[in-house]
Backbone as CSV, one residue per row, in Angstrom:
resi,resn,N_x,N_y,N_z,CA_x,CA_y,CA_z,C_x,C_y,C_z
1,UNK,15.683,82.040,-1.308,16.888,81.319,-0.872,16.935,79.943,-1.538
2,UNK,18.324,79.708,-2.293,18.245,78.644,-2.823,18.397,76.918,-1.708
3,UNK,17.754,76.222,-2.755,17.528,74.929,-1.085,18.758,74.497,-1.384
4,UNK,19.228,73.960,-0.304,20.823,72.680,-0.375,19.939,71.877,-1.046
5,UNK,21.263,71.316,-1.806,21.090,70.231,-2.379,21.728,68.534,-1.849
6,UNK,20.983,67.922,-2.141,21.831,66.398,-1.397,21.538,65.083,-2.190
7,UNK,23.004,64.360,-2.202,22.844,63.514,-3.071,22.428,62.406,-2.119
8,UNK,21.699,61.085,-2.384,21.568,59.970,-1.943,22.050,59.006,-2.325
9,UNK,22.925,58.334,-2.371,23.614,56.865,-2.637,23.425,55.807,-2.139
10,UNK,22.535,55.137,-2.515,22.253,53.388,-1.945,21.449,52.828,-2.803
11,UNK,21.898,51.224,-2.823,21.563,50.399,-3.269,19.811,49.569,-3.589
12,UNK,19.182,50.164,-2.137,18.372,49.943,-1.957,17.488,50.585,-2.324
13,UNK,16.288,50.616,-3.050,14.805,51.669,-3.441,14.694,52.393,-1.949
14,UNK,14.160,51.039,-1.306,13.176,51.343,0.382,13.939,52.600,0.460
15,UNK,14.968,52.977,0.853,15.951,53.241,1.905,15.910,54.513,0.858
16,UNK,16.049,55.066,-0.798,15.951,56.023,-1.399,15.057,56.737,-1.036
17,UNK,14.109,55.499,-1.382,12.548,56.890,-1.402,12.542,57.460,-0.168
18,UNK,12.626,56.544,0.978,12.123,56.557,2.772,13.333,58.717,2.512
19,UNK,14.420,58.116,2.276,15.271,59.456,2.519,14.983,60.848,1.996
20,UNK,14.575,60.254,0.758,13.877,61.543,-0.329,13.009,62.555,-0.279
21,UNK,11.925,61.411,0.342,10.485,61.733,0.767,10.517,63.061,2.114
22,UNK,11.608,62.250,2.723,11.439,63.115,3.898,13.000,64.210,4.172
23,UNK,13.334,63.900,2.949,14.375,65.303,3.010,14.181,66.372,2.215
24,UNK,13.078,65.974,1.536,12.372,67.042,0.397,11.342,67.415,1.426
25,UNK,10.420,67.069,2.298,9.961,67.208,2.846,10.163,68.830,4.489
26,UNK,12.006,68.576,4.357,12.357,69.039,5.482,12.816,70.186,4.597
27,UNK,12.507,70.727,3.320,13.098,71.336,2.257,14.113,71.678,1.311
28,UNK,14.877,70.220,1.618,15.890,70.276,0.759,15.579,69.504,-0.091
29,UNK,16.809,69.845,-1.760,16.267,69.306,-3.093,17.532,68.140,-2.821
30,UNK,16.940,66.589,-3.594,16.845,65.698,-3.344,18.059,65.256,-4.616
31,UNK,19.038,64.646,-4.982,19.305,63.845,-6.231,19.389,62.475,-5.639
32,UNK,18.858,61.751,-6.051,18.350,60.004,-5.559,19.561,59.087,-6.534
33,UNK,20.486,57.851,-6.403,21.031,57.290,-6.689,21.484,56.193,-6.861
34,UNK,21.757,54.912,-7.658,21.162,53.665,-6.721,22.735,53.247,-7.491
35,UNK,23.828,53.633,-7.515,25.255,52.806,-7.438,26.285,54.174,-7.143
36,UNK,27.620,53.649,-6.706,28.359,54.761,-6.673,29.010,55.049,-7.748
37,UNK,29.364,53.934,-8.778,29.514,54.439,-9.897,28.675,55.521,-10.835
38,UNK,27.459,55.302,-10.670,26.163,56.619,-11.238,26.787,57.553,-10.502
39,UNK,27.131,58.206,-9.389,26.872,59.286,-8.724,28.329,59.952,-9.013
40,UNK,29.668,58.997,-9.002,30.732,59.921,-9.214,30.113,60.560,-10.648
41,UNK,29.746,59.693,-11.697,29.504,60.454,-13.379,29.013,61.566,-13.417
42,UNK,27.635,61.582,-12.080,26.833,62.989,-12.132,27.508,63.915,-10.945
43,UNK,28.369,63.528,-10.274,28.145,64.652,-9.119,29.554,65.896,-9.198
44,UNK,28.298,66.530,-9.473,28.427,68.473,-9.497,28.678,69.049,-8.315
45,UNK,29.437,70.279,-8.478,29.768,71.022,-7.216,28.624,71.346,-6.660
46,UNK,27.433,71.623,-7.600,26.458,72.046,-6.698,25.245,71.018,-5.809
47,UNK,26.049,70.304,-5.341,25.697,68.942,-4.509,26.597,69.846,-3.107
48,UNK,25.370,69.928,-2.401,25.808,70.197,-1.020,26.288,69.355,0.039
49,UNK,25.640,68.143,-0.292,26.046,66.908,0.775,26.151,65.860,0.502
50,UNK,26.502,64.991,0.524,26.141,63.020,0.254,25.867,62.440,1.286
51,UNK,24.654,61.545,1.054,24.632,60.626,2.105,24.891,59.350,1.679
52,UNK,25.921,58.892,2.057,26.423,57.557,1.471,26.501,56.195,1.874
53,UNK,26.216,55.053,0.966,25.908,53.896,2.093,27.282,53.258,1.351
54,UNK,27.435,52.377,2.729,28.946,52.117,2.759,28.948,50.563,1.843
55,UNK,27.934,49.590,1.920,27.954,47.940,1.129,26.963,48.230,0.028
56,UNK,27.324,48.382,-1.144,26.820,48.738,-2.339,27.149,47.529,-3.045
57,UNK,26.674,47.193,-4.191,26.871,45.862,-5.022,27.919,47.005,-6.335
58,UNK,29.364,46.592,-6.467,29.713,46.990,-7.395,30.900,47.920,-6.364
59,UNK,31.184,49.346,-6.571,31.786,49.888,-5.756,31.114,50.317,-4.088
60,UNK,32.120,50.561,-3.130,31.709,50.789,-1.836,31.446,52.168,-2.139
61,UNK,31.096,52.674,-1.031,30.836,53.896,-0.484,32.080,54.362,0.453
62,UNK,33.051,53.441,0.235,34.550,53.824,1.262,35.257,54.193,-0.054
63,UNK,35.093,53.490,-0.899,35.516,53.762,-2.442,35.374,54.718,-3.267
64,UNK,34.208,54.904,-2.935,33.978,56.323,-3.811,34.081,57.688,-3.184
65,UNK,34.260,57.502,-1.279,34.851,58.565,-0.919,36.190,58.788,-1.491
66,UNK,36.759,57.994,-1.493,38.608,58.088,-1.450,38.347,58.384,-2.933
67,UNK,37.572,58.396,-3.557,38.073,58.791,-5.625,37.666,60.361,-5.400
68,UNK,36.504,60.725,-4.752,36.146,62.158,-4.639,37.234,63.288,-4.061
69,UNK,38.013,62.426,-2.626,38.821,63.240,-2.067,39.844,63.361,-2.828
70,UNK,40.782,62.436,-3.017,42.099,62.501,-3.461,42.107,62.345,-4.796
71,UNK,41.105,62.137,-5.730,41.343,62.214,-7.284,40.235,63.523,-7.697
72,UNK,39.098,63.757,-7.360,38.749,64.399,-7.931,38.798,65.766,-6.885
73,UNK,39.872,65.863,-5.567,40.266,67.019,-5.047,38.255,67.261,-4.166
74,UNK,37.271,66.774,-4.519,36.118,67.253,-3.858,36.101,67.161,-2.509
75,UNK,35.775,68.287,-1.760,35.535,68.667,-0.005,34.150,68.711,-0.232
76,UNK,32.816,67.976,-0.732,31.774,68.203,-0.721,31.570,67.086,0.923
77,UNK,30.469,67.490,1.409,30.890,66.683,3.023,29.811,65.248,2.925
78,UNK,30.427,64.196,3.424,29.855,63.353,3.221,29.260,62.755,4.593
79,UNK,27.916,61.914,4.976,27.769,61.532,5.746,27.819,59.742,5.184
80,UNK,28.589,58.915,6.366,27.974,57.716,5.413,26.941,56.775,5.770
81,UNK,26.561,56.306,5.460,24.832,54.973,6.230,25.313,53.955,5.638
82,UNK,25.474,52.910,7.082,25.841,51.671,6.910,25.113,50.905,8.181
83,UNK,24.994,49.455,8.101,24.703,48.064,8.869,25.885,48.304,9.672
84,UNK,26.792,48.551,9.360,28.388,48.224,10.146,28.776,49.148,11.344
85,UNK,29.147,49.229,12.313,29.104,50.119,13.270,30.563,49.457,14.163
86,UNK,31.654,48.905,13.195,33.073,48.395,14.101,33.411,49.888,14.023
87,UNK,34.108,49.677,15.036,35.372,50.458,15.406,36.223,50.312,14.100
88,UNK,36.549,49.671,13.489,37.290,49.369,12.370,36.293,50.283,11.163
89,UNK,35.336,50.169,11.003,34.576,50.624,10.259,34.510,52.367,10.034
90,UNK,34.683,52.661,11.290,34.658,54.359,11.118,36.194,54.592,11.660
91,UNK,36.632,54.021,11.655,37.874,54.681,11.274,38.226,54.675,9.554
92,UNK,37.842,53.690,8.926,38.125,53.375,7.529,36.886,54.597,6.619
93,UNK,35.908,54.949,7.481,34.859,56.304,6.791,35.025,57.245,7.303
94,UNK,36.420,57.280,8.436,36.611,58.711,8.489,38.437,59.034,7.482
95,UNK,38.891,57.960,7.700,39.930,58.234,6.839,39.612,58.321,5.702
96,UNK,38.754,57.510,4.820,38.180,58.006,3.597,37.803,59.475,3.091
97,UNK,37.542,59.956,4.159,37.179,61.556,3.957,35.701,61.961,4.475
98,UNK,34.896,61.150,5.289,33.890,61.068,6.001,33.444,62.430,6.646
99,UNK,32.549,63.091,6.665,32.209,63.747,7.831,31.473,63.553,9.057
100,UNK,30.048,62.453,9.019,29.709,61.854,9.927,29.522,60.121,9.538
101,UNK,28.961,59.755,10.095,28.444,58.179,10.134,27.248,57.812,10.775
102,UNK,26.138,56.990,10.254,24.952,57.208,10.607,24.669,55.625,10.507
103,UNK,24.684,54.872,11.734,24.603,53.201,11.583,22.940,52.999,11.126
104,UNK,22.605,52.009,10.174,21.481,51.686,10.102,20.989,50.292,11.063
105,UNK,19.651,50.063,11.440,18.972,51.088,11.113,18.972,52.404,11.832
106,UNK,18.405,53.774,11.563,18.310,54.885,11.929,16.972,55.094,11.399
107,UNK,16.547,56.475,12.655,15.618,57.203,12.507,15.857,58.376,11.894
108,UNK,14.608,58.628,11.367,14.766,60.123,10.107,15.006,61.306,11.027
109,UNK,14.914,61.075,12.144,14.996,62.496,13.095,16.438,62.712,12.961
110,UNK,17.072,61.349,13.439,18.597,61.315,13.678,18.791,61.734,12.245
111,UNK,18.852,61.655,11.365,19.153,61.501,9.871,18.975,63.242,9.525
112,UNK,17.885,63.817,9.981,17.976,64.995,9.328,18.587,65.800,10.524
113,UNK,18.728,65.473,11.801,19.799,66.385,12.673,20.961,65.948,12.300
114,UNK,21.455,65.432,11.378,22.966,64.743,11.131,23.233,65.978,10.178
115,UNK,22.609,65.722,9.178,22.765,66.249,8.011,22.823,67.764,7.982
116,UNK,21.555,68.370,9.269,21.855,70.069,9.382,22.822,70.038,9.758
117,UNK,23.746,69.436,10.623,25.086,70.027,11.778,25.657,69.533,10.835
118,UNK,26.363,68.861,9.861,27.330,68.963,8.886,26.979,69.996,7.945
119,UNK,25.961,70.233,7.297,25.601,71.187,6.397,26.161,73.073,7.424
120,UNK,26.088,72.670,8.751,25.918,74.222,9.204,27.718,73.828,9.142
121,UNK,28.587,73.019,9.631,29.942,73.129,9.575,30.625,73.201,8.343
122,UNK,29.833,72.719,7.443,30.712,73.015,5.958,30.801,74.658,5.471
123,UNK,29.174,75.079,6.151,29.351,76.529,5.856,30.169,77.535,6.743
124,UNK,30.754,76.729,7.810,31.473,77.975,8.795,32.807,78.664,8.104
125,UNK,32.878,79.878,8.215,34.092,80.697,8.160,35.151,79.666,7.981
126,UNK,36.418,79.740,8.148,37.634,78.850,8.162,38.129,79.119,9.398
127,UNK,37.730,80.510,9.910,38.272,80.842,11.729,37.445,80.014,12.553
128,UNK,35.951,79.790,12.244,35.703,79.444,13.332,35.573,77.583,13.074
129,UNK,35.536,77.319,11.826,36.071,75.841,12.371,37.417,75.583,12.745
130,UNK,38.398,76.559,12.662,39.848,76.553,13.375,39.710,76.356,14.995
131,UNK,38.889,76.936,15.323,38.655,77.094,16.784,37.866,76.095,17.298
132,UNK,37.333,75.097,16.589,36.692,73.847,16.809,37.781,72.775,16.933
133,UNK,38.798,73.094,16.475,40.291,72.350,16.546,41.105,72.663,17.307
134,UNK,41.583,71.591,18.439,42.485,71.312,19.702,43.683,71.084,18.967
135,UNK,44.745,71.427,18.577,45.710,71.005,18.129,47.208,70.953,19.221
136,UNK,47.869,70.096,19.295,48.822,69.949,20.648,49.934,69.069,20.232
137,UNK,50.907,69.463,19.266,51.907,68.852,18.926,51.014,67.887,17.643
138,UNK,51.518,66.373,18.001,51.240,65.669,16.979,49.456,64.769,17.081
139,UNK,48.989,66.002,18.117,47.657,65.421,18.708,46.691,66.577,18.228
140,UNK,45.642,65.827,17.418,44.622,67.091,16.567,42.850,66.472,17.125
141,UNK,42.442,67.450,18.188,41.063,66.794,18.621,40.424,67.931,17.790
142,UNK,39.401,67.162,16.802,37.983,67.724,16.033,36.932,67.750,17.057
143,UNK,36.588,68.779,17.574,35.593,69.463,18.903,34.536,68.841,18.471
144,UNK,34.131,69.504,17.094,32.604,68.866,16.748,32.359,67.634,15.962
145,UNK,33.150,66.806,15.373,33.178,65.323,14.785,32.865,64.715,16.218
146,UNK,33.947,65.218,17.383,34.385,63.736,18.680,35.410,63.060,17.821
147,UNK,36.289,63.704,16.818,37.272,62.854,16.371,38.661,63.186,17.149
148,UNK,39.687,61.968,17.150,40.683,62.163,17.976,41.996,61.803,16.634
149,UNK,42.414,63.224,16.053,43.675,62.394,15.381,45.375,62.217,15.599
150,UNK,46.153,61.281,15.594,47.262,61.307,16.075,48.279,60.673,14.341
151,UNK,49.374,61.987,14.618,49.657,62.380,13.537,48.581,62.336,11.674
152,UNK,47.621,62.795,12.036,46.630,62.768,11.140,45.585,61.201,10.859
153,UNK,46.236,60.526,11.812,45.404,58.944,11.903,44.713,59.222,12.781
154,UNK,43.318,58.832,12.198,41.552,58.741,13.236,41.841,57.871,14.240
155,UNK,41.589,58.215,15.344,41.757,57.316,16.975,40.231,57.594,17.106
156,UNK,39.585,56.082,16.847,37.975,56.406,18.108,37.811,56.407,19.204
157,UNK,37.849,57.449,19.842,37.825,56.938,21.625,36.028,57.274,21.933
158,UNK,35.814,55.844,22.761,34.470,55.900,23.658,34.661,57.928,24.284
159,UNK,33.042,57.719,24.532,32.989,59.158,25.175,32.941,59.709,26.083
160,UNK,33.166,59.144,26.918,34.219,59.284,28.747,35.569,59.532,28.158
161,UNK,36.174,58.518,27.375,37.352,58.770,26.891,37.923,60.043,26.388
162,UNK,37.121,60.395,25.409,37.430,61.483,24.769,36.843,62.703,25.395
163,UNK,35.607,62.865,26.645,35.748,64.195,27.208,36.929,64.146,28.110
164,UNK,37.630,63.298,28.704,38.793,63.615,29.546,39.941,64.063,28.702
165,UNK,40.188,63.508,27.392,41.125,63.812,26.267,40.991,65.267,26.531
166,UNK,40.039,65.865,26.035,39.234,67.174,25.551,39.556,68.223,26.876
167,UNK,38.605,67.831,27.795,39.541,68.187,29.172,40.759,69.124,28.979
168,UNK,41.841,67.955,28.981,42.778,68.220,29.650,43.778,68.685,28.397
169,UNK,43.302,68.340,27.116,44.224,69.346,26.289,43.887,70.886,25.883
170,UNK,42.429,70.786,26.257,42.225,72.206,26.093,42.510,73.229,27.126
171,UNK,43.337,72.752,27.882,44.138,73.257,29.047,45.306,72.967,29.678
172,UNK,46.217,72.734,28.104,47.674,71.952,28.205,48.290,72.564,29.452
173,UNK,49.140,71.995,30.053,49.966,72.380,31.090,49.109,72.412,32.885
174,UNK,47.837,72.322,32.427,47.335,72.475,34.228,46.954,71.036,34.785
175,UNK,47.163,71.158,35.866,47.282,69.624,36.521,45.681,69.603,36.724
176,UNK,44.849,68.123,36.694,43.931,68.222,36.586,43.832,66.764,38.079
177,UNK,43.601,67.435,39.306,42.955,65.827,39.928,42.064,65.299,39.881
178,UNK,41.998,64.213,40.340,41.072,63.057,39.853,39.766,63.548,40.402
179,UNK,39.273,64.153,41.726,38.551,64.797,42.167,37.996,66.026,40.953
180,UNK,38.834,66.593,40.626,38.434,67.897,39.527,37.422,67.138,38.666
181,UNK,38.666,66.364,38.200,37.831,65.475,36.996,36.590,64.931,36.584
182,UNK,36.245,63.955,38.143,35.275,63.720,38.621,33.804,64.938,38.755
183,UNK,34.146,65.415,39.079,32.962,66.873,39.326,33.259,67.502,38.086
184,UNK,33.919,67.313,37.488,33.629,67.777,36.287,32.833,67.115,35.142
185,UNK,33.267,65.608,34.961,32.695,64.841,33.831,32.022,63.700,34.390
186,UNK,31.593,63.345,35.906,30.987,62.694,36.206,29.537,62.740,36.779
187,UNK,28.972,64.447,36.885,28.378,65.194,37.511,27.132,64.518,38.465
188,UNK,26.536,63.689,37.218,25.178,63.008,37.467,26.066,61.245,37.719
189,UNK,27.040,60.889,38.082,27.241,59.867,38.943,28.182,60.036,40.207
190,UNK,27.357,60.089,41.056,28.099,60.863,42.456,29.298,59.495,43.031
191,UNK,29.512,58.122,42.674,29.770,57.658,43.582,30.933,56.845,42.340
192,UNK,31.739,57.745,41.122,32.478,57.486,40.631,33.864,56.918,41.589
193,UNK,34.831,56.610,41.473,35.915,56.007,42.243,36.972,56.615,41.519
194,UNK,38.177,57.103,42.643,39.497,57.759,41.798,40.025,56.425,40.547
195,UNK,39.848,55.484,40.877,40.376,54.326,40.494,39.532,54.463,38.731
196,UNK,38.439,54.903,38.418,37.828,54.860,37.681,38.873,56.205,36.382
197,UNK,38.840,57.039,37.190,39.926,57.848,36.170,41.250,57.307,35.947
198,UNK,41.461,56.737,36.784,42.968,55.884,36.465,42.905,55.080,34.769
199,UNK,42.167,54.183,35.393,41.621,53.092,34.309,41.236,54.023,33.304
200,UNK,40.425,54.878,33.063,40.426,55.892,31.460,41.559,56.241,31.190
201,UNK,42.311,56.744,31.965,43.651,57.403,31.481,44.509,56.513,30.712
202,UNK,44.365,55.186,31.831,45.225,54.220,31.282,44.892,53.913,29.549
203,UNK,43.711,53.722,29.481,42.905,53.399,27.919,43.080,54.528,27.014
204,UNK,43.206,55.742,27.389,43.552,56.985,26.927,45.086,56.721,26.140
205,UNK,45.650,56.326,27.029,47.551,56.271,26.413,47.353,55.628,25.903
206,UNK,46.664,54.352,25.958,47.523,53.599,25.329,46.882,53.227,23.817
207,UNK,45.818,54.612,23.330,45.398,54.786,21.489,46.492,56.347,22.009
208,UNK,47.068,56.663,21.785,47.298,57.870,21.481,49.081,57.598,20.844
209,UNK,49.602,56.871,20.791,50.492,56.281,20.087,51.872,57.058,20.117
210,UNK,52.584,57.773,19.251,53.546,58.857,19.489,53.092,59.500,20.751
211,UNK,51.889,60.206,20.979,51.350,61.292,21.893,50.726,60.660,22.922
212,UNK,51.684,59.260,23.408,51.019,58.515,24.803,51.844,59.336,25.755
213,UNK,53.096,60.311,25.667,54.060,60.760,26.518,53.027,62.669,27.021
214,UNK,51.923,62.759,25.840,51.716,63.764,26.375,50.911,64.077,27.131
215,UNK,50.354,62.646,27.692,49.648,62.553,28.965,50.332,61.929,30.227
216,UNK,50.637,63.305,31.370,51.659,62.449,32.224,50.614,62.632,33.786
217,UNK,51.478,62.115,34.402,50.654,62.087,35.971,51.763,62.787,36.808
218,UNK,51.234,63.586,37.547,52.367,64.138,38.870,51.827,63.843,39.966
219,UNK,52.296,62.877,40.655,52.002,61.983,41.653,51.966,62.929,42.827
220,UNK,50.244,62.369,43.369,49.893,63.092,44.473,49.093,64.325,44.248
221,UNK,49.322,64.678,42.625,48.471,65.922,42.102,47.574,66.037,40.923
222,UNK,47.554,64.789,40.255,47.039,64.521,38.983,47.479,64.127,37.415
223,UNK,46.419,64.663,36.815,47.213,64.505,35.335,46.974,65.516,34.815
224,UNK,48.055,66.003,33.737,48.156,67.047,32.295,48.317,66.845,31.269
225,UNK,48.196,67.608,30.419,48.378,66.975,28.987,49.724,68.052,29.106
226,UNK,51.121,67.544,27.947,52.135,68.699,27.423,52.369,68.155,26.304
227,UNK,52.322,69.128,25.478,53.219,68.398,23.765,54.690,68.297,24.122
228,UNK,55.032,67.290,23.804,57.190,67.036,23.839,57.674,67.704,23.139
229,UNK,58.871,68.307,23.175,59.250,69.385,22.762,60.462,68.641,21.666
């Protein structure tokens, strides 16, 4: 069986070898890289993954996603490694064409469970990453990213946030009370407050932008998600 292959992009030696060492190690073959300009020149289809660091001296790593996706058409899946961990930040590495994000510093454990679960989703069928996708009018939840997109723009929602999202669109039309809710996504905190789902919901609408109408409340019975017709 042939090994995946994975490219490394960063600036730094430490941070090459540290990755190399121990991704050759976990048996995959290694291409090591130290600018993003080197790596667009060499990188071949038969590059299974990138791991990309986002503050490079010369071009970014937000930069050289966006030349791979939209100029050179490549779906090779990228993870990126960065210092930076805004909210602003992964939205700008997932619109780039991102598949995960890996804040430094990180541990190699985290680093090589990143890298199998993108490597196992790049290889799925096209049905069954279809079915990993919530789609509900102009509202598209990615099951296995935790990405939330509205009309194709990345929304980060915290992750209370986004299991109630998840919730309640993967069951458009049923009223969900706050009680349900609660025993559902609060399990291991018994002494949550209705008031506490309010306040998510509220934070819920108000990133969901066009698709703030498709979260409504029926007073006295809860909330649903409906796409507007």
């Amino acid at each position: 069986m042939d090994k995946k292959k994975i490219m490394v992009v960063d600036d730094e030696p430490d941070i090459r070898e540290i990755l190399q060492f121990n991704l050759e190690n976990a048996g995959y073959a290694v291409e090591s890289v130290a600018s993003a300009e080197m790596a667009l020149e060499i990188c071949e289809q038969d590059i299974d993954l990138i791991l990309l660091d986002v503050m490079m001296e010369g071009m970014s790593g937000f930069k050289m996603a966006e030349i791979l996706r939209k100029e050179k058409k490549s779906q090779i899946p990228i993870i990126f490694l960065t210092a930076r961990s805004a909210e602003n930040d992964l939205l700008t590495g997932f619109s780039a064409g991102g598949d995960d994000y890996i804040a430094k510093p990180f541990s190699i454990n985290e680093v090589l469970a990143r890298v199998k679960a993108v490597l196992k989703r790049s290889n799925m069928p096209k049905q069954e990453k279809e079915q990993q996708q919530i789609v509900l009018g102009k509202l598209r939840i990615d099951v296995a990213r935790k990405m939330v997109y509205v009309e194709d723009n990345a929304v980060v929602l915290p992750k209370k946030e986004l299991e109630i999202l998840t919730l309640l669109a993967s069951h458009p039309g049923r009223i969900y009370s706050r009680e349900e809710m609660i025993n559902e996504l609060w399990e291991d905190a018994p002494y949550v407050l209705d008031r506490t789902v309010d306040v998510h919901i509220a934070r819920i609408r108000s990133k969901l932008g066009v698709c703030k109408g498709y979260l409504t409340n029926r007073s006295g019975y809860g909330y649903s998600m409906n796409a507007e017709e």
